[in-house]
FINU-28219 format. One record per residue (C-alpha): residue number from 1; x negated, y negated, z negated; chain; residue in one letter. Coordinates in steps of 0.2 Angstrom, whole numbers. Layout:
<recs>
REC_NUM_X_Y_Z_A_A;
...
</recs>
This chain:
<recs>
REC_1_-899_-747_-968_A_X;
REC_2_-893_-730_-976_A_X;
REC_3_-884_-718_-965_A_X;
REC_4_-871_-710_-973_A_X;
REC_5_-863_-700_-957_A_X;
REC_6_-868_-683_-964_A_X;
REC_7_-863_-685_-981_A_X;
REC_8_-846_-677_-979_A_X;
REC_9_-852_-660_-974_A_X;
REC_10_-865_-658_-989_A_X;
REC_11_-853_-645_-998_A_X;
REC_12_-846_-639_-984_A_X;
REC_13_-860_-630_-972_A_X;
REC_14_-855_-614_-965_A_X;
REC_15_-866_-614_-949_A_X;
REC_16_-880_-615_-962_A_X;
REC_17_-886_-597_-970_A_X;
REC_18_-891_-604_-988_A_X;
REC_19_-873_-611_-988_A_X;
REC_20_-865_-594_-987_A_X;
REC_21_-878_-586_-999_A_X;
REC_22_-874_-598_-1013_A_X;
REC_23_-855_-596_-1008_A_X;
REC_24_-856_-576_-1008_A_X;
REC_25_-866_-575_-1024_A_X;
REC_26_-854_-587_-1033_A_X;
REC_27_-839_-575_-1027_A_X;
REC_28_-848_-560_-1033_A_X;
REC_29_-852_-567_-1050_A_X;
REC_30_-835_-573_-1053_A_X;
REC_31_-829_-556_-1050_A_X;
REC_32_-842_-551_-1064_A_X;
REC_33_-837_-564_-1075_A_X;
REC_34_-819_-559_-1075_A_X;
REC_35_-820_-541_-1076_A_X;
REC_36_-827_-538_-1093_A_X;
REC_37_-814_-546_-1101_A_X;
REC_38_-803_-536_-1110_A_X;
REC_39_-787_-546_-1109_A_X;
REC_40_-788_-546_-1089_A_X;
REC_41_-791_-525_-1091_A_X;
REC_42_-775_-525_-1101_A_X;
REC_43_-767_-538_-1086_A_X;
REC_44_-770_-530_-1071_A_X;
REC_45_-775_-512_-1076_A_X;
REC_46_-792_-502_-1075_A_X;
REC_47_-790_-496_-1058_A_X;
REC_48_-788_-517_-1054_A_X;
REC_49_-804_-520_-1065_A_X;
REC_50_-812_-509_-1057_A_X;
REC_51_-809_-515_-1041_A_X;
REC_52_-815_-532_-1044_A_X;
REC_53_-832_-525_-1051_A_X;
REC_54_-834_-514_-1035_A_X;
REC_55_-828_-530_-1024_A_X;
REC_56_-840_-543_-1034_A_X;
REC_57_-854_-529_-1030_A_X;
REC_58_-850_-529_-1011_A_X;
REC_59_-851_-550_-1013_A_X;
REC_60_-869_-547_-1020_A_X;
REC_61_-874_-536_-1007_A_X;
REC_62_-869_-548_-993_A_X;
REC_63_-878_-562_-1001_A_X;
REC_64_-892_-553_-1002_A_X;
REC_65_-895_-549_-986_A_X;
REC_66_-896_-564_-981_A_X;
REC_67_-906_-570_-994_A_X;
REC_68_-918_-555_-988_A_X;
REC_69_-914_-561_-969_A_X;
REC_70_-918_-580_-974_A_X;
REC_71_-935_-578_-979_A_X;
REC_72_-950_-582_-967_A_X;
REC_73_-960_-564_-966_A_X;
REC_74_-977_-576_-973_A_X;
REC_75_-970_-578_-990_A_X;
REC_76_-974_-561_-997_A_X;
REC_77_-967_-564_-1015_A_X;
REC_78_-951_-569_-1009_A_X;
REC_79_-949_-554_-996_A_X;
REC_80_-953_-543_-1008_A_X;
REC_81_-941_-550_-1022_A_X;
REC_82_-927_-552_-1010_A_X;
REC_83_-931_-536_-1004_A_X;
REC_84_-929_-527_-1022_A_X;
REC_85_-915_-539_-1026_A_X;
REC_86_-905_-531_-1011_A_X;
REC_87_-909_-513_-1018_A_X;
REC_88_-902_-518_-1035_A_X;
REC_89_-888_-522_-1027_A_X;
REC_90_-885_-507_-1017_A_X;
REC_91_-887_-498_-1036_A_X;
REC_92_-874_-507_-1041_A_X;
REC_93_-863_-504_-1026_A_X;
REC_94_-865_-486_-1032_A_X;
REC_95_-859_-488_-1050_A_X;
REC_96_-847_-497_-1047_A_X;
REC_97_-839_-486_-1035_A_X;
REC_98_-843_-473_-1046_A_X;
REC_99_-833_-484_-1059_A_X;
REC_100_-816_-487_-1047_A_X;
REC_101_-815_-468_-1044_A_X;
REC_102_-815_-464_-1063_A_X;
REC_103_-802_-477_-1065_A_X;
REC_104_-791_-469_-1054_A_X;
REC_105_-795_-455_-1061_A_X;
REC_106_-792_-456_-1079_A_X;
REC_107_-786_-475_-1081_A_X;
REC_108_-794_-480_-1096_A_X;
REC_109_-791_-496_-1103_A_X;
REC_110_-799_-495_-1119_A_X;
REC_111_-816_-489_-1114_A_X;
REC_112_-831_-499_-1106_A_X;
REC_113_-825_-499_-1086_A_X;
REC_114_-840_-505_-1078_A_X;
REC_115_-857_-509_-1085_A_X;
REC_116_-875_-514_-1074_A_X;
REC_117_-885_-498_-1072_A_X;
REC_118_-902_-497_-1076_A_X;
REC_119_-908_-493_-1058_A_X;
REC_120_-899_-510_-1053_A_X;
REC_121_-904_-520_-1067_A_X;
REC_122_-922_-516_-1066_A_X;
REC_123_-923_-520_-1050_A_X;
REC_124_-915_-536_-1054_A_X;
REC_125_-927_-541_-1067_A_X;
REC_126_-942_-536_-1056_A_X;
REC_127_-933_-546_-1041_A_X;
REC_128_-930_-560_-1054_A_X;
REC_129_-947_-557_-1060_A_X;
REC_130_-956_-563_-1045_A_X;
REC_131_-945_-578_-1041_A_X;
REC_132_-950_-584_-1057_A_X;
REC_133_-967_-579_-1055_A_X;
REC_134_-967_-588_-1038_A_X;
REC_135_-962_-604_-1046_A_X;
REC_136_-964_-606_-1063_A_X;
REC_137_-979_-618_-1063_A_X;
REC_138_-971_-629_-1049_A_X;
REC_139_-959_-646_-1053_A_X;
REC_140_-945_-642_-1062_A_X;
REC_141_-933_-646_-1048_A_X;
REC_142_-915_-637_-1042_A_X;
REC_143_-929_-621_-1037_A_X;
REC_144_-937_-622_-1052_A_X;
REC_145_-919_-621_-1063_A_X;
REC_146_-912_-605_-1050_A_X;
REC_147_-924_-596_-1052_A_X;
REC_148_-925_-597_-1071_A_X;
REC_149_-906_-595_-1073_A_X;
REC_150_-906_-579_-1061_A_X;
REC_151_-920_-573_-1072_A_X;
REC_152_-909_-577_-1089_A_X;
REC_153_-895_-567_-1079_A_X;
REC_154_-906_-553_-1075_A_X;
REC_155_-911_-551_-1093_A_X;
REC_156_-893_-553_-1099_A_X;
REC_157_-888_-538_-1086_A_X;
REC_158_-902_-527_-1094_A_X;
REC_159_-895_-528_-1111_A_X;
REC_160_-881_-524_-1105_A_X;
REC_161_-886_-506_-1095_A_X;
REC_162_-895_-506_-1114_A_X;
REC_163_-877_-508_-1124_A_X;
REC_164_-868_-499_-1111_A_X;
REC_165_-879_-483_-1114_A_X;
REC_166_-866_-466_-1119_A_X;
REC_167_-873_-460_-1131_A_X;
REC_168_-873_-439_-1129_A_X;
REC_169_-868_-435_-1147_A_X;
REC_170_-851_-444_-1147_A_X;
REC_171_-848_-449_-1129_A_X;
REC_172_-848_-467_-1135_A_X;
REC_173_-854_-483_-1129_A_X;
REC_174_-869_-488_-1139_A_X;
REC_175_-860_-505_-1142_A_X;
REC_176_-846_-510_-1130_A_X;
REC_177_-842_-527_-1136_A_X;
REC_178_-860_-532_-1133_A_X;
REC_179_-861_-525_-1115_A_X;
REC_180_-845_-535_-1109_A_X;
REC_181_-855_-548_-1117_A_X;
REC_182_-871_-548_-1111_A_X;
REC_183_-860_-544_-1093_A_X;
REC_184_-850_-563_-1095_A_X;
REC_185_-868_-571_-1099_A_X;
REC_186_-877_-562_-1085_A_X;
REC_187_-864_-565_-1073_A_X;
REC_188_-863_-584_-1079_A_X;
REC_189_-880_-588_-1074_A_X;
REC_190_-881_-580_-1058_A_X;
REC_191_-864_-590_-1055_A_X;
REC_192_-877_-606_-1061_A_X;
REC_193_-890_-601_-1050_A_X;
REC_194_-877_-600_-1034_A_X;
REC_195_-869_-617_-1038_A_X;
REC_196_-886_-625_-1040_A_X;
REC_197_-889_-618_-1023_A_X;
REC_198_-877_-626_-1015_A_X;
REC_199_-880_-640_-1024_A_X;
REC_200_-898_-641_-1017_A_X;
REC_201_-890_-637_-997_A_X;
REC_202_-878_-652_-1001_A_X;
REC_203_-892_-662_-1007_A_X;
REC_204_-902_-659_-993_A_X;
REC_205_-889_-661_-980_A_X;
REC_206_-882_-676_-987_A_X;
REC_207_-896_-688_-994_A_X;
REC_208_-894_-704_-984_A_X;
REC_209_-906_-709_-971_A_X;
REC_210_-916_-724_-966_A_X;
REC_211_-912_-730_-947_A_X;
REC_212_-918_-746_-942_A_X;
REC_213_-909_-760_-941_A_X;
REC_214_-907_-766_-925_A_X;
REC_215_-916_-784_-922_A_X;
REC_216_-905_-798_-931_A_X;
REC_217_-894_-787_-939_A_X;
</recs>
């Protein structure tokens, strides 16, 4: 008969590493979802937004590691995606900081406040890259779908550095509106891919499982 004793814990698993990479990333991409929004700049001010961006980067960071740290040293595609993954995120630790200091700085709420660099969005889209190339002929299971999303993401984050580029002559954004954009959608995916994650750790942890029944039961 079906042994339903673990699943109540399926969603809530903090002793497990996967659990607390899905939960970080989802943090961290919130934080990148929000932040781009032009009515929340207006809200809470630059300096706020900024801060958000710089704390959704440190999420990423976090998550990251792990990730890196989770993955058996004999899966050399994996090691090396979670390893360019990780610098992406350090790039972006670095821009964003640089981002929260001009805020205070000259507290501008009109101009673009944050935008992925293109240091940190390559690496993303070569860390993506390989998870997808790792996969992509496999079953089209809860994997199959992260990797695919986090790749959509990556992709979104490089138009992004793209339409967040100043332009030297004016000192403008190439396109604003389509970097906060691109910023939202990119960030929406890697939210997908960190909710599917957990999904697949809750799957796992709460499937039921055959015992057997006892003689005459």
């Amino acid at each position: 008969m079906p042994d339903h004793s673990q699943a109540r814990t399926g969603w809530w698993a903090p002793r497990r590493r996967s659990w607390w990479i899905g939960v970080l990333f989802a943090i961290g991409s919130t934080c990148f979802v929000v932040g781009p929004f032009p009515g929340f700049v207006r809200l809470v001010g630059a300096v706020a937004d900024a801060a958000v961006f710089f704390a959704g980067s440190l999420f990423f960071t976090g998550a990251a590691t792990l990730q890196f740290l989770d993955t058996p040293n004999g899966d050399r595609i994996d090691r090396w995606a979670g390893a360019i993954q990780l610098a992406g995120t350090l790039f972006f630790n670095l821009s964003t900081g640089r981002a929260l200091h001009a805020s205070v700085d000259l507290a501008q709420e009109d101009r673009l406040i944050w935008r992925p660099d293109a240091f940190g969005s390559v690496c993303f889209l070569v860390a993506s890259g390989l998870a997808w190339y790792a996969v992509r002929r496999g079953t089209r299971d809860l994997g199959w779908w992260i990797a695919a999303v986090n790749l959509a993401g990556s992709i979104a984050f490089g138009v992004s550095a793209v339409a967040g580029y100043v332009v030297p002559a004016t000192g403008d954004d190439l396109d604003l509106a389509a970097a906060n954009v691109s910023t939202v959608v990119g960030a929406l995916c890697f939210l997908a891919g960190a909710l599917l994650l957990l999904a697949d750790g809750a799957r796992a942890r709460s499937a039921p499982r055959l015992v057997p029944m006892q003689a005459g039961g």
